[in-house]
C-alpha positions as CSV (number, residue, x, y, z in Angstrom):
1,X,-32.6,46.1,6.5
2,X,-31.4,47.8,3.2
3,X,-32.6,46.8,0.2
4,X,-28.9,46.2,-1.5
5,X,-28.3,43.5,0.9
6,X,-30.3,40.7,1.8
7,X,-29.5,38.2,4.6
8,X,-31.4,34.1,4.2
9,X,-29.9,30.9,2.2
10,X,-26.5,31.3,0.8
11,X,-26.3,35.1,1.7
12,X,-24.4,35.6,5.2
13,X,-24.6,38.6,6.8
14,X,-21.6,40.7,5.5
15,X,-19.6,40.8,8.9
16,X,-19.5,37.2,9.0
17,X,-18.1,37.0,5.5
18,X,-14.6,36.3,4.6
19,X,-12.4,39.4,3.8
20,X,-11.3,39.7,0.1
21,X,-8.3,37.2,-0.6
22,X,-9.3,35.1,2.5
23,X,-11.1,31.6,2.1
24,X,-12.5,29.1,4.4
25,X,-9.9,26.5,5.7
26,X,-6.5,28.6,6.1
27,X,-4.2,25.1,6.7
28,X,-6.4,23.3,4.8
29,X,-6.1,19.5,4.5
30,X,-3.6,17.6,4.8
31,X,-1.6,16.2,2.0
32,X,-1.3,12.6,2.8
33,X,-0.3,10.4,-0.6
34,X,3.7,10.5,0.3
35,X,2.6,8.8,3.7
36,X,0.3,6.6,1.9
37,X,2.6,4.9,-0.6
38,X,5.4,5.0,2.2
39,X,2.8,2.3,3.9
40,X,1.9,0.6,1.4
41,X,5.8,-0.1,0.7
42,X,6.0,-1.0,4.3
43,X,3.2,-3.2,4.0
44,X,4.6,-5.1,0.8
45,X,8.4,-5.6,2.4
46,X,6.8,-7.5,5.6
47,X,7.3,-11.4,5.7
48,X,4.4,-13.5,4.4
49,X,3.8,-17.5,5.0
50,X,3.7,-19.2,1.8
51,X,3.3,-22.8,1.4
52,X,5.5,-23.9,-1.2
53,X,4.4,-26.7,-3.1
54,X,5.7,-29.5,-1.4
55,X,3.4,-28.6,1.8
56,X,6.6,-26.9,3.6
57,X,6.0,-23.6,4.6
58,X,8.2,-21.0,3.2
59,X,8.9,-16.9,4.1
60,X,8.7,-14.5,1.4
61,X,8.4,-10.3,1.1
62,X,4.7,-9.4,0.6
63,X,5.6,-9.0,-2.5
64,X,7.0,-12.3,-3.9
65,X,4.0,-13.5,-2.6
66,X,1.8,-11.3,-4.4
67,X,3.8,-11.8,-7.9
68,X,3.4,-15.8,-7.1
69,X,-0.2,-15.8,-6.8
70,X,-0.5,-13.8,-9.8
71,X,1.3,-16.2,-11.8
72,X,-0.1,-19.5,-10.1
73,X,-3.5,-17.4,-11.0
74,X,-2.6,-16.9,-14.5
75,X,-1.4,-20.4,-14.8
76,X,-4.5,-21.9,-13.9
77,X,-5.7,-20.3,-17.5
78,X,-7.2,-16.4,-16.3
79,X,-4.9,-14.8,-19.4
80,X,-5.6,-11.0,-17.7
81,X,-3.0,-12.5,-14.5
82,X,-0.5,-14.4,-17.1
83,X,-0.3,-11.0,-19.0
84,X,0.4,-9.4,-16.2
85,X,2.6,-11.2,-15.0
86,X,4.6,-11.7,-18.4
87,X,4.6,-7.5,-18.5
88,X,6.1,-7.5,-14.9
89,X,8.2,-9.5,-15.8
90,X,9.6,-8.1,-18.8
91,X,9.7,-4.5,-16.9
92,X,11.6,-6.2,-13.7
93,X,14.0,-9.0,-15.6
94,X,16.6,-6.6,-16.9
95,X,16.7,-4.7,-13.8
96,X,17.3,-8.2,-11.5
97,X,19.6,-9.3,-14.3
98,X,22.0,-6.1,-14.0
99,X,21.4,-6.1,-10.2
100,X,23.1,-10.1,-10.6
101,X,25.8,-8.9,-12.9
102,X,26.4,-5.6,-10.4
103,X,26.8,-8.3,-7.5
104,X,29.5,-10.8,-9.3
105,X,31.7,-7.6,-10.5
106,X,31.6,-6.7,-6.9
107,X,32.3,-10.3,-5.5
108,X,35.2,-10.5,-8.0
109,X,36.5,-7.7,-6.8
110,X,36.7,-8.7,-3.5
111,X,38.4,-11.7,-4.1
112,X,41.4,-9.8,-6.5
113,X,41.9,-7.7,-2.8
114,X,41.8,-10.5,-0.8
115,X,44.7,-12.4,-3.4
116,X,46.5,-9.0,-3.1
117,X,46.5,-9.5,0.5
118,X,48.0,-12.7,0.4
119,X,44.4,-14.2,1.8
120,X,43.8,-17.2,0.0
121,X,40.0,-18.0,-0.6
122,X,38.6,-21.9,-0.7
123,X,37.5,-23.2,-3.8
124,X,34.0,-24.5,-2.5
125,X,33.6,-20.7,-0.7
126,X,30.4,-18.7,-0.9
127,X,32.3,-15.9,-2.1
128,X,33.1,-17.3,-5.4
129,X,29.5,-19.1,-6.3
């Protein structure tokens, strides 16, 4: 061997070596947070059993059920859950509250076609509550 290049720990022997430019793993791994949060949403949207409070048991969104145990949590008197909670929902409220306001435009809408058509829509209807 030649004294320039020594071979032992943490010194391959240079034909084993990776060219200039060149490092270990070419694909490299995986980039996986895009799938992650996809299942976590997936996992949050699925139906829950809750029992409501009068013993029945009720469905809700993984979600709704989370949000409810936070708050029956933060009622209970731990102030980190009420806060929370309070925080979502001042962040959320507006949102549902245009989201409401979108949805009567919409139904009202609806019914000034269907009075254009000539179809006449009852009082106790769905459509108008």
């Amino acid at each position: 061997m030649s004294d320039d290049h020594n071979v032992g720990y943490a010194k391959p022997p240079k034909s084993t070596r990776w060219q200039k430019g060149q490092s270990g793993n070419l694909k490299g791994r995986p980039k996986s947070k895009s799938e992650m949060i996809l299942d976590a949403a997936r996992i949050l949207t699925q139906p829950v059993d809750a029992r409501a409070p009068d013993g029945k048991t009720v469905r809700l969104d993984g979600v709704e059920a989370a949000y409810l145990s936070l708050c029956k949590k933060g009622l209970k008197g731990h102030k980190p859950s009420l806060l929370e909670a309070i925080r979502i929902m001042l962040e959320v409220g507006p949102a549902v509250q245009a989201n409401a306001n979108d949805e009567k435009v919409r139904r009202e809408q609806i019914l000034e076609k269907l009075e254009r058509m000539g179809v006449k829509v009852p009082e106790d209807s769905k459509l108008r509550h």
